[in-house]
PDB file of the backbone (N, CA, C, O) and the ligand in Angstrom, with CONECT records:
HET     ZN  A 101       1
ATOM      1  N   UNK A   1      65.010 -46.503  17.049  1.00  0.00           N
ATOM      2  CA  UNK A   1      64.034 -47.496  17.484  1.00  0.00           C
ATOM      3  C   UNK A   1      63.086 -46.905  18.533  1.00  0.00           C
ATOM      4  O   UNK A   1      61.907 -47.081  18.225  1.00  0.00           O
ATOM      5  N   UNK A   2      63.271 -46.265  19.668  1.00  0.00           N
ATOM      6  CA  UNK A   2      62.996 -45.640  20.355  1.00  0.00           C
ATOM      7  C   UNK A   2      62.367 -44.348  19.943  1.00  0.00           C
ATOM      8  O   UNK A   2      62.785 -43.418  20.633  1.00  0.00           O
ATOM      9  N   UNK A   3      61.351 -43.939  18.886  1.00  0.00           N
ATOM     10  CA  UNK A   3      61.225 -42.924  18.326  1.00  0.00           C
ATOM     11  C   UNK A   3      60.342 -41.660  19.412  1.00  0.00           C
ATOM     12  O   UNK A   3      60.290 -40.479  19.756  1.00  0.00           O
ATOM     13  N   UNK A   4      59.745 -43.074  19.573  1.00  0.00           N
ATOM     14  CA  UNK A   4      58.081 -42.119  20.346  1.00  0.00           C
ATOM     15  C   UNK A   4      57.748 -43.340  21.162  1.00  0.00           C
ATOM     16  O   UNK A   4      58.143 -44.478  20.910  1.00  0.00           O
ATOM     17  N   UNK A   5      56.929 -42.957  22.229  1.00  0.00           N
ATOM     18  CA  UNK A   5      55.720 -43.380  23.493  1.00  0.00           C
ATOM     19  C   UNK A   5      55.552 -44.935  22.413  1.00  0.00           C
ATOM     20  O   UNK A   5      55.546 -44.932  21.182  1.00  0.00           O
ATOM     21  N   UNK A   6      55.469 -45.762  23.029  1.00  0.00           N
ATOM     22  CA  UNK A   6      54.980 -46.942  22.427  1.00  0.00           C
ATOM     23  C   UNK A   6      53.548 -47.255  22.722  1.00  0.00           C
ATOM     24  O   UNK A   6      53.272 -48.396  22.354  1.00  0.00           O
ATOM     25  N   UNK A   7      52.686 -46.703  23.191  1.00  0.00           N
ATOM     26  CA  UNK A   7      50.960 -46.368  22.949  1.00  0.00           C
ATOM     27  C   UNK A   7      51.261 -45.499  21.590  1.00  0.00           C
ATOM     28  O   UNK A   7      51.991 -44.572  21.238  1.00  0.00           O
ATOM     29  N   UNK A   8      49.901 -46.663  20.848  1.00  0.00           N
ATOM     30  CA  UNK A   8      50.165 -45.920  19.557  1.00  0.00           C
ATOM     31  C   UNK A   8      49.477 -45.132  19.283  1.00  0.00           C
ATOM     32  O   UNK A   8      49.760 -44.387  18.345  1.00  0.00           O
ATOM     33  N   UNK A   9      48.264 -44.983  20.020  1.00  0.00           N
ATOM     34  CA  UNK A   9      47.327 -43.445  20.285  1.00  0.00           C
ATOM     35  C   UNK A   9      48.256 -42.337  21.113  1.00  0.00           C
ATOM     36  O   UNK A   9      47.698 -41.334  21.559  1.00  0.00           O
ATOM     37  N   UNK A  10      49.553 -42.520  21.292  1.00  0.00           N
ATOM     38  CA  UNK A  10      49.974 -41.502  21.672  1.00  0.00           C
ATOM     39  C   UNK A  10      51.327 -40.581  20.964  1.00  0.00           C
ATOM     40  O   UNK A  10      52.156 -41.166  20.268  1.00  0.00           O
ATOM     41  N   UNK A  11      51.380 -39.748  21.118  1.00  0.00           N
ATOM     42  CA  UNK A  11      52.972 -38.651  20.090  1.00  0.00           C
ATOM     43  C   UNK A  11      53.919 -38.331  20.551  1.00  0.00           C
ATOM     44  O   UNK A  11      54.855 -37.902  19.877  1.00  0.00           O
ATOM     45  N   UNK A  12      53.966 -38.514  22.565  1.00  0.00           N
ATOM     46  CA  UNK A  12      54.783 -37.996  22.633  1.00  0.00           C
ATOM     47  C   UNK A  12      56.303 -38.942  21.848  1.00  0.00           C
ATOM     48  O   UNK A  12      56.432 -40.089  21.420  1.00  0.00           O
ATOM     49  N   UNK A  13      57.258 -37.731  21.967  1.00  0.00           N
ATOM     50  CA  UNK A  13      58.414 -38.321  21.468  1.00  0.00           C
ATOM     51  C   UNK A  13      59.582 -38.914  22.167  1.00  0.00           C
ATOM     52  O   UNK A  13      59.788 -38.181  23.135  1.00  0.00           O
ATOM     53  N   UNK A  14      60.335 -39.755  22.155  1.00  0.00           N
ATOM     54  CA  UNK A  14      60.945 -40.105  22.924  1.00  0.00           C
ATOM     55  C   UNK A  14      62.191 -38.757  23.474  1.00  0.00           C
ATOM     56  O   UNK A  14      62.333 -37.905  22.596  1.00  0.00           O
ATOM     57  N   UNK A  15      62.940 -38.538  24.601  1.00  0.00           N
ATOM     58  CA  UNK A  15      63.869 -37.687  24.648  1.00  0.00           C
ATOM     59  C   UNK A  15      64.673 -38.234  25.704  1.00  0.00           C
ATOM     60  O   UNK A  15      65.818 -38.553  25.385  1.00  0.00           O
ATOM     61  N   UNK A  16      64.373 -38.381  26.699  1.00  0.00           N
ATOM     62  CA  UNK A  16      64.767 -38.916  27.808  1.00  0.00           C
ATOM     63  C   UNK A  16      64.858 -40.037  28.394  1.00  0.00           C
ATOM     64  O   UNK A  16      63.683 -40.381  28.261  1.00  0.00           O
ATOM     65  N   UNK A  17      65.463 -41.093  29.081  1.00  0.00           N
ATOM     66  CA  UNK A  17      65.307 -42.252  29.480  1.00  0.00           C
ATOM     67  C   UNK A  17      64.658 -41.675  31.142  1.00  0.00           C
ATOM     68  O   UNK A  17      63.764 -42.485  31.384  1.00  0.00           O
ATOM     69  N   UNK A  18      64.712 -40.922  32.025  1.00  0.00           N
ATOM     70  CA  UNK A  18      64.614 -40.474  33.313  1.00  0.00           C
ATOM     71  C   UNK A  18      62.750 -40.709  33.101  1.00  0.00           C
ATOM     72  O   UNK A  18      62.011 -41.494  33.695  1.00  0.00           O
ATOM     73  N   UNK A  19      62.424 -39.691  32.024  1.00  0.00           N
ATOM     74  CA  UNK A  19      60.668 -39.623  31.509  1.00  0.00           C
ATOM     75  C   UNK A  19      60.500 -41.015  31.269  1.00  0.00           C
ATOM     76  O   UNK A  19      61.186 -41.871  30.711  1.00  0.00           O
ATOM     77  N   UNK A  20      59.235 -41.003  31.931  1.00  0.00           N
ATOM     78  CA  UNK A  20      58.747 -42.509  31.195  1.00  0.00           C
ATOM     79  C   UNK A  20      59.032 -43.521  31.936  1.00  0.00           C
ATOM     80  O   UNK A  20      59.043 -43.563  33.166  1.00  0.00           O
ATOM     81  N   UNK A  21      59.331 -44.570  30.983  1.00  0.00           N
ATOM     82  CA  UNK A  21      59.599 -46.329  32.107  1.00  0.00           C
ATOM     83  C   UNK A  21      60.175 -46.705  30.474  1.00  0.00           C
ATOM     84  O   UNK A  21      59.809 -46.341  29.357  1.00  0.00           O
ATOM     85  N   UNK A  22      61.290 -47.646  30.989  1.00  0.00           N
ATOM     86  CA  UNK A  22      61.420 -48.640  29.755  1.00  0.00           C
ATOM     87  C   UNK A  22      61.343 -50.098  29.679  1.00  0.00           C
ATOM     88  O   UNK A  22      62.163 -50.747  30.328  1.00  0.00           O
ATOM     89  N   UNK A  23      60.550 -50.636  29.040  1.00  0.00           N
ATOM     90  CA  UNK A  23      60.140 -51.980  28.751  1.00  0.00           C
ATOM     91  C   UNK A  23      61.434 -52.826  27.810  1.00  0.00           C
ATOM     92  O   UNK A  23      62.142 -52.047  27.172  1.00  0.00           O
ATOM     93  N   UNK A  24      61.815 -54.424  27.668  1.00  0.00           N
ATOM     94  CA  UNK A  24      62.591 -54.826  27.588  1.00  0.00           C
ATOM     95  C   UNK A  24      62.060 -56.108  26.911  1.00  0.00           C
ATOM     96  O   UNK A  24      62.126 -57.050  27.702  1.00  0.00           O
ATOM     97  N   UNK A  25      61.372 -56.580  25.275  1.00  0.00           N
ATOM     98  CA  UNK A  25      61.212 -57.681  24.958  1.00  0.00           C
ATOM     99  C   UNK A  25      62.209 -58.334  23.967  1.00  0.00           C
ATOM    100  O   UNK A  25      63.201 -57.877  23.399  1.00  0.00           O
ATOM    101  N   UNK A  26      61.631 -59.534  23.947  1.00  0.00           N
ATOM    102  CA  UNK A  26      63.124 -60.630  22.841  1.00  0.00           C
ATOM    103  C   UNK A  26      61.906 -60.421  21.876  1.00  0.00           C
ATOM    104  O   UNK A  26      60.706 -60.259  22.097  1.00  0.00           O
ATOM    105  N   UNK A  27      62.793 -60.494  20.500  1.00  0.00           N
ATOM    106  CA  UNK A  27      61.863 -60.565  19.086  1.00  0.00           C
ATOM    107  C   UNK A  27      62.450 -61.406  18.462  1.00  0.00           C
ATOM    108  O   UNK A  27      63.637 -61.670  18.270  1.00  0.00           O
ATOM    109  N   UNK A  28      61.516 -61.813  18.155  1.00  0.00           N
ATOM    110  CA  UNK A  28      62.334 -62.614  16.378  1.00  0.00           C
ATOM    111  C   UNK A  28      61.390 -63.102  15.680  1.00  0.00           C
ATOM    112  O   UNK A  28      60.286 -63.436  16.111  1.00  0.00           O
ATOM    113  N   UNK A  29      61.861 -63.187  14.311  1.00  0.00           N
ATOM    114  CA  UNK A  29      60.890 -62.795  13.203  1.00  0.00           C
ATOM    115  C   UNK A  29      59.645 -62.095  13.117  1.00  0.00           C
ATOM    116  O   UNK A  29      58.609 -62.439  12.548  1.00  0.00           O
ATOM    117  N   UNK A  30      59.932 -60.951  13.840  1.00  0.00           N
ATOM    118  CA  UNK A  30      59.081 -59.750  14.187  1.00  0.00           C
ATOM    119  C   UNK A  30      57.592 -60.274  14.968  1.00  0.00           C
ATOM    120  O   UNK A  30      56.392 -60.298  14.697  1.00  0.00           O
ATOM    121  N   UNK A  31      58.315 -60.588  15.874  1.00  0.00           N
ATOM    122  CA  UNK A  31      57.340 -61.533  17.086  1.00  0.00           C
ATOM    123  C   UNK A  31      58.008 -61.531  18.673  1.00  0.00           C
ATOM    124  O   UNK A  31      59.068 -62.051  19.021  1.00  0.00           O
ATOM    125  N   UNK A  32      57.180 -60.889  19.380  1.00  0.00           N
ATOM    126  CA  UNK A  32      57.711 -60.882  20.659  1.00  0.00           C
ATOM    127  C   UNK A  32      57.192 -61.988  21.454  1.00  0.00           C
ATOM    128  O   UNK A  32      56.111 -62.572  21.386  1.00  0.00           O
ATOM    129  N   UNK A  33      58.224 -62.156  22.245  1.00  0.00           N
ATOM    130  CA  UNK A  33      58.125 -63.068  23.393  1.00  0.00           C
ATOM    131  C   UNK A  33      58.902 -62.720  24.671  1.00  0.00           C
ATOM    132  O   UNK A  33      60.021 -62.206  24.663  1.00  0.00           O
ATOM    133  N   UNK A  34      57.988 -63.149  26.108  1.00  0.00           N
ATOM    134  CA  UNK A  34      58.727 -62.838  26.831  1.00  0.00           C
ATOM    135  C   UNK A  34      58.705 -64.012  27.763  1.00  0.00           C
ATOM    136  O   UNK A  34      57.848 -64.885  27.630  1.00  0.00           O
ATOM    137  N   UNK A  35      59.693 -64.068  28.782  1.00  0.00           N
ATOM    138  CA  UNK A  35      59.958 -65.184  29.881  1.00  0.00           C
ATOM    139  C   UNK A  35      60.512 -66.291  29.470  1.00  0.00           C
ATOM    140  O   UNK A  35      60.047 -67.346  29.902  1.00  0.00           O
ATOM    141  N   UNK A  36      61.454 -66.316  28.689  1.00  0.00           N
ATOM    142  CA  UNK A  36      62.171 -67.283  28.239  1.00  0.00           C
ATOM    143  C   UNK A  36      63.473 -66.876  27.827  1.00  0.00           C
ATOM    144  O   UNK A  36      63.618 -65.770  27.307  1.00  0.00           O
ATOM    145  N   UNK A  37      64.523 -67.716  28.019  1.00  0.00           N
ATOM    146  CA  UNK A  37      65.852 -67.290  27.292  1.00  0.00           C
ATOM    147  C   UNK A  37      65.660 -66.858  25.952  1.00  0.00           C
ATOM    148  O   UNK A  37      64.788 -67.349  25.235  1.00  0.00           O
ATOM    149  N   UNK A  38      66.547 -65.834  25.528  1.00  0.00           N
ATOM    150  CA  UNK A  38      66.261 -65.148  24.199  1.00  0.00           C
ATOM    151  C   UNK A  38      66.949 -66.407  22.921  1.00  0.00           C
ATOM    152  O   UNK A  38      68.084 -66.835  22.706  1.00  0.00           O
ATOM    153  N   UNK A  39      65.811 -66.623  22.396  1.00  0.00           N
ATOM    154  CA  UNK A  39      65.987 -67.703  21.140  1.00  0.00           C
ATOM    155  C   UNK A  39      67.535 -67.450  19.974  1.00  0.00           C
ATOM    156  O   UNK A  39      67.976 -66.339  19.678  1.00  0.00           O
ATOM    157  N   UNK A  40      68.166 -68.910  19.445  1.00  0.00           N
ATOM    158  CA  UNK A  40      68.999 -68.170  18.432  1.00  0.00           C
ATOM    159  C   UNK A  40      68.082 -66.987  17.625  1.00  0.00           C
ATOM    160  O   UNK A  40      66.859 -66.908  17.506  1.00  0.00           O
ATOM    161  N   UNK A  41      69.191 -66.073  17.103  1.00  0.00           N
ATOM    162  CA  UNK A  41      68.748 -65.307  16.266  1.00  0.00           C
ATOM    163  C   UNK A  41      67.652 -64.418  16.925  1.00  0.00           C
ATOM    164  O   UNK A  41      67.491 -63.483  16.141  1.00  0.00           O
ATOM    165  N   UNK A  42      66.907 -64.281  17.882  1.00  0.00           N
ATOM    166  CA  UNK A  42      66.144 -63.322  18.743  1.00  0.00           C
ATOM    167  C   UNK A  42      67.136 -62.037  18.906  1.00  0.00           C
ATOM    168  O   UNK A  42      68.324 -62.036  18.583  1.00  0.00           O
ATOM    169  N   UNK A  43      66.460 -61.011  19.434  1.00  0.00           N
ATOM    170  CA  UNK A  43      67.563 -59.495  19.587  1.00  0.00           C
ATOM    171  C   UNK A  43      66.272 -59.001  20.582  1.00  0.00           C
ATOM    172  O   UNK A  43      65.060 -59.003  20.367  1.00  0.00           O
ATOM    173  N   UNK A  44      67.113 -58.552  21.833  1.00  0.00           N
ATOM    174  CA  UNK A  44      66.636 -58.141  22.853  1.00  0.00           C
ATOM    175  C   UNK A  44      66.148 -56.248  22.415  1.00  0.00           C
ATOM    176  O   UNK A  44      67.063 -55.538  21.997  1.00  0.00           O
ATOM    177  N   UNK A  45      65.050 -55.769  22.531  1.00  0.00           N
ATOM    178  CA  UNK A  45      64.369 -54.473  21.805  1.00  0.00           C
ATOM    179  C   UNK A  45      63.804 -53.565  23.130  1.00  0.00           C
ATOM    180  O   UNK A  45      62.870 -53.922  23.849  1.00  0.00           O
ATOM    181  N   UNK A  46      64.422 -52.572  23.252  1.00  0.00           N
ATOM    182  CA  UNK A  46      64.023 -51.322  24.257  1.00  0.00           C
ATOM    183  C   UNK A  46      62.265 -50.835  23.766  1.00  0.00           C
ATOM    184  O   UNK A  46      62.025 -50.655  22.572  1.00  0.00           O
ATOM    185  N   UNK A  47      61.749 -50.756  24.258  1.00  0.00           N
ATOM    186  CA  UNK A  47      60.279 -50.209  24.274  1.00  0.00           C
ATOM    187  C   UNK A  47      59.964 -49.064  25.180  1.00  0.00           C
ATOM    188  O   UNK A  47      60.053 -49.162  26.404  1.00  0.00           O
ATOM    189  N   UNK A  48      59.607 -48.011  24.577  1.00  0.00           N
ATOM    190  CA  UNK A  48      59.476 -46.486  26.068  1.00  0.00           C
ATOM    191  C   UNK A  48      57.914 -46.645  25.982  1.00  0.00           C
ATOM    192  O   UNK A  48      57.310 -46.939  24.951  1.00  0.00           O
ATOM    193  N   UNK A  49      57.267 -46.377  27.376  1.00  0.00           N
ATOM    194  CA  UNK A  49      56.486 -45.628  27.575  1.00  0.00           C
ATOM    195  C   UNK A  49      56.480 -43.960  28.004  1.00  0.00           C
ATOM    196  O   UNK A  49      57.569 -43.674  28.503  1.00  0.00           O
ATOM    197  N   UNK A  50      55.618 -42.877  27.946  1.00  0.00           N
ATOM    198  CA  UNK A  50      56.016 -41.730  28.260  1.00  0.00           C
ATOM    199  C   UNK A  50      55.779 -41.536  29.451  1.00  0.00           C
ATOM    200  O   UNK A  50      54.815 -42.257  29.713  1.00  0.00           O
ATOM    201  N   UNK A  51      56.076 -41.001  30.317  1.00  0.00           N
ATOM    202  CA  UNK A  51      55.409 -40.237  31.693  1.00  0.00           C
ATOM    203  C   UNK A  51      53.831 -40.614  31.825  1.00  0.00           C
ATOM    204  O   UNK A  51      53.377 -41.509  32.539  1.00  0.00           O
ATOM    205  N   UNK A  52      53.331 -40.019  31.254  1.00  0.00           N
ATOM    206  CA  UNK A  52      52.237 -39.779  31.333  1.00  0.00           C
ATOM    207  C   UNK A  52      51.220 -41.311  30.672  1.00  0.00           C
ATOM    208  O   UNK A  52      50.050 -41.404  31.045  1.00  0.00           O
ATOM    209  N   UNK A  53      51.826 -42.422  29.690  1.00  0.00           N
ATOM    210  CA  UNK A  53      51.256 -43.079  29.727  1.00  0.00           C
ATOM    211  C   UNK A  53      51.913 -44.472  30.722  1.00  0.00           C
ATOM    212  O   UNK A  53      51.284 -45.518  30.880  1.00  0.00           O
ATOM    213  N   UNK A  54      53.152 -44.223  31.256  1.00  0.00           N
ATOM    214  CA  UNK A  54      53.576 -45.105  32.074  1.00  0.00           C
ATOM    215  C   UNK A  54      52.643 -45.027  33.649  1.00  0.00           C
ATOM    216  O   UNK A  54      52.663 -45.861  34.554  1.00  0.00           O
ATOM    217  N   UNK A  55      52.041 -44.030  33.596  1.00  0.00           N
ATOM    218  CA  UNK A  55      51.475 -44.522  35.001  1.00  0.00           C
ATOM    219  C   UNK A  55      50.069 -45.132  34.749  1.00  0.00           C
ATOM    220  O   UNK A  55      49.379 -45.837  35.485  1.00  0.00           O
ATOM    221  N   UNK A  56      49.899 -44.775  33.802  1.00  0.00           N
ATOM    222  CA  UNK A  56      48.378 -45.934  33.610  1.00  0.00           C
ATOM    223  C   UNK A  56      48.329 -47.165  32.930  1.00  0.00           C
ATOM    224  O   UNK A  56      47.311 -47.845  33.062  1.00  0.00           O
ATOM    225  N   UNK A  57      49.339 -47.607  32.159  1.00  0.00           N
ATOM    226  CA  UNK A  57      49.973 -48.515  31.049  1.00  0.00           C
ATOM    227  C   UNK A  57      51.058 -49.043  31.251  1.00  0.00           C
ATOM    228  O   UNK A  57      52.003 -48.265  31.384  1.00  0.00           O
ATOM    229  N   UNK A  58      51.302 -50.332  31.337  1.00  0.00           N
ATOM    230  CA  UNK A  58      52.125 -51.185  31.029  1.00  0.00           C
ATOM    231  C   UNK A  58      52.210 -51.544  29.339  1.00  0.00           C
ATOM    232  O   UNK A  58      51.399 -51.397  28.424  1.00  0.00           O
ATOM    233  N   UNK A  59      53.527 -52.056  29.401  1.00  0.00           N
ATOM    234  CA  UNK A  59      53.334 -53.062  28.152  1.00  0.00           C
ATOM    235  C   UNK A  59      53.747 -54.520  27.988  1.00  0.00           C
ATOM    236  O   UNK A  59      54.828 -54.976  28.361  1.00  0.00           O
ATOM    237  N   UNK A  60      52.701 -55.251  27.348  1.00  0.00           N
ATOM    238  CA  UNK A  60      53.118 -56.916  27.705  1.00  0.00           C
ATOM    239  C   UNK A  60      53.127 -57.490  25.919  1.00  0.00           C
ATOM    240  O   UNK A  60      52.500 -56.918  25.028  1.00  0.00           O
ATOM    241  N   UNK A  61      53.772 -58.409  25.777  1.00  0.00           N
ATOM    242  CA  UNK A  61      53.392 -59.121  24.685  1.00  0.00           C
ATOM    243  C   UNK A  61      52.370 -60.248  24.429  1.00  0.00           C
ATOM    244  O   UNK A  61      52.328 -61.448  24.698  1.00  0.00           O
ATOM    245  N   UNK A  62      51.917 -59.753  24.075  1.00  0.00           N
ATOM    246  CA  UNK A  62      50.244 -60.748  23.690  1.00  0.00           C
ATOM    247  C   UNK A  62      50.388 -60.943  22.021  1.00  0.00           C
ATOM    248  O   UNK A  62      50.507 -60.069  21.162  1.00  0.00           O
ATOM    249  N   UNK A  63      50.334 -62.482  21.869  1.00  0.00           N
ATOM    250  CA  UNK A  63      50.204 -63.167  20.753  1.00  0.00           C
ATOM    251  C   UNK A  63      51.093 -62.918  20.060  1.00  0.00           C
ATOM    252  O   UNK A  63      50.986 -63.761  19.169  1.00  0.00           O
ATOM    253  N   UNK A  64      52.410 -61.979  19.718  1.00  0.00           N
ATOM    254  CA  UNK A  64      53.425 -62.002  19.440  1.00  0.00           C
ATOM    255  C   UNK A  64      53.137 -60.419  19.123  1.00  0.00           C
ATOM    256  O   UNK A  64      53.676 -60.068  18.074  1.00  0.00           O
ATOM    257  N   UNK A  65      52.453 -59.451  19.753  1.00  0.00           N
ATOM    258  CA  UNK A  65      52.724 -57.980  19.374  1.00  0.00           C
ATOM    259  C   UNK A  65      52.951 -57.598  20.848  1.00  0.00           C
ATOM    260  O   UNK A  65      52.789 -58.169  21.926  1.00  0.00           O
ATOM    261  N   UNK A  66      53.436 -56.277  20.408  1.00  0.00           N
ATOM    262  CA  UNK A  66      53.825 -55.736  21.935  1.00  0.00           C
ATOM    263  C   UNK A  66      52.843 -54.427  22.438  1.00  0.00           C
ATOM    264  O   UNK A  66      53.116 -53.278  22.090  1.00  0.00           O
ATOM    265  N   UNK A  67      51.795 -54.715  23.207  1.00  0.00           N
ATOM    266  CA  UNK A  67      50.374 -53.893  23.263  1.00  0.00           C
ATOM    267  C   UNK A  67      50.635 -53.655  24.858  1.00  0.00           C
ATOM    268  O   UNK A  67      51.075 -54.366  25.761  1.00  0.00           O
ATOM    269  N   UNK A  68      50.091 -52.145  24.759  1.00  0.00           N
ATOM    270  CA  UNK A  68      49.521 -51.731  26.382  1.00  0.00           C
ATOM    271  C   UNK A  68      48.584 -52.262  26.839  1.00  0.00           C
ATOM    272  O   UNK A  68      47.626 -52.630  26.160  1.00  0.00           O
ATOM    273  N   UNK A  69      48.684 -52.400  28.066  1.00  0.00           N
ATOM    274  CA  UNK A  69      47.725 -52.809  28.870  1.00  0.00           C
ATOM    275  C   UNK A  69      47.501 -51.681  30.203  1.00  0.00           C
ATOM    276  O   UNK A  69      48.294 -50.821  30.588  1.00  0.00           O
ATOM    277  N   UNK A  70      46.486 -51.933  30.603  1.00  0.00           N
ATOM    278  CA  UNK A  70      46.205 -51.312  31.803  1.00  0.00           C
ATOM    279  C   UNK A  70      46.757 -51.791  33.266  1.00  0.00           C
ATOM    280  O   UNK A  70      46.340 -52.780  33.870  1.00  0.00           O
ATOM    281  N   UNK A  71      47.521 -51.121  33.605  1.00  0.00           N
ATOM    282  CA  UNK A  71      48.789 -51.550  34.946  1.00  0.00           C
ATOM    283  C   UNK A  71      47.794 -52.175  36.290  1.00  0.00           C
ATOM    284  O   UNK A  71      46.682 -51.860  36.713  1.00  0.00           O
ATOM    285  N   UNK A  72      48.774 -53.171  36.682  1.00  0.00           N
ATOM    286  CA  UNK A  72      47.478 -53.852  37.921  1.00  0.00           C
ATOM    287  C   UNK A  72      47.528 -52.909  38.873  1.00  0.00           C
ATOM    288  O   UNK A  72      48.452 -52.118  38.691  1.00  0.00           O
ATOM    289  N   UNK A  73      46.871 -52.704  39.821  1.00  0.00           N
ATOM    290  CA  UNK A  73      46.751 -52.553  41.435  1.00  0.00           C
ATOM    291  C   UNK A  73      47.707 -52.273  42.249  1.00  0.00           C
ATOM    292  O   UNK A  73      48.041 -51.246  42.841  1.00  0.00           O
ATOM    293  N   UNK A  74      48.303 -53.860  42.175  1.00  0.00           N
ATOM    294  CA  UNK A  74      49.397 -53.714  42.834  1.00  0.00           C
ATOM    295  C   UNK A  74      50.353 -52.946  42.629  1.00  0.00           C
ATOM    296  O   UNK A  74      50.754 -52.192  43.516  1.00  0.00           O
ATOM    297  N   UNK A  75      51.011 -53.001  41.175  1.00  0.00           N
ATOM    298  CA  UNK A  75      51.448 -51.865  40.130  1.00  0.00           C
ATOM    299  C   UNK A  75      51.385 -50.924  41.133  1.00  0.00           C
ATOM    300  O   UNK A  75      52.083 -50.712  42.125  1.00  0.00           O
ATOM    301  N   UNK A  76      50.347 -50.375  40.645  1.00  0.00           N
ATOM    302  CA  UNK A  76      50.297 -48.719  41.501  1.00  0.00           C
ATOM    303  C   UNK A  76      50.395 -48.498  42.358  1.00  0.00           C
ATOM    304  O   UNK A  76      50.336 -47.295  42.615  1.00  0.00           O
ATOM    305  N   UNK A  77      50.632 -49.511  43.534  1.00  0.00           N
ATOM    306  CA  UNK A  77      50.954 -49.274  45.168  1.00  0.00           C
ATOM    307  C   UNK A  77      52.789 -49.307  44.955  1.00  0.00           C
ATOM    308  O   UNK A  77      53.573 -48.539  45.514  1.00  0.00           O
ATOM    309  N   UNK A  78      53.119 -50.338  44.065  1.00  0.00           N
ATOM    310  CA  UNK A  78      54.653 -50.242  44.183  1.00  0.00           C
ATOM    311  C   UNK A  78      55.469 -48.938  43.366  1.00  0.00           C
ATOM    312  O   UNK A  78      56.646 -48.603  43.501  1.00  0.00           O
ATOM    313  N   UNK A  79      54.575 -48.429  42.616  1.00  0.00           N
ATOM    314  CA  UNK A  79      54.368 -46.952  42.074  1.00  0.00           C
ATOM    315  C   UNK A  79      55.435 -45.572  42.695  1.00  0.00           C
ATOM    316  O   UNK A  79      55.271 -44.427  42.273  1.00  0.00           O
TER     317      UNK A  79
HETATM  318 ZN    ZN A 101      52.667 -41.876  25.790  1.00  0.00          ZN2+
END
């Protein structure tokens, strides 16, 4: 599941949990959601970013896909 960088303009490959940051959404019926107890039948799904796109990128679920975004401000002070 964890194959590669979850920016999909990006290759690196996954290897390490230390590299990177890992993200944590509920799915079900191939639809993410987050901030809510995980639904029957939902399954909690590991998401990596790499090093290199974890410091500029987050990832959030918008409309039921799981897309980078650009990390706030604050983000980067708690960095
Ligand atoms: Zn990456």
């Amino acid at each position: 599941m964890l194959a590669k960088c979850a920016n999909p303009s990006c290759t690196t490959e996954f290897k390490y949990f230390r590299h990177g940051r890992l993200f944590e959404f509920n799915l079900h019926m191939n639809s993410c959601y987050d901030g809510f107890p995980p639904q029957k039948g939902a399954k909690r799904e590991l998401f990596w970013l790499c090093h290199d796109c974890s410091r500029k990128l987050t990832l959030q679920c918008d409309g039921g896909q799981i897309v980078p975004v650009p990390r706030r401000a604050r983000e980067h002070r708690a960095a």
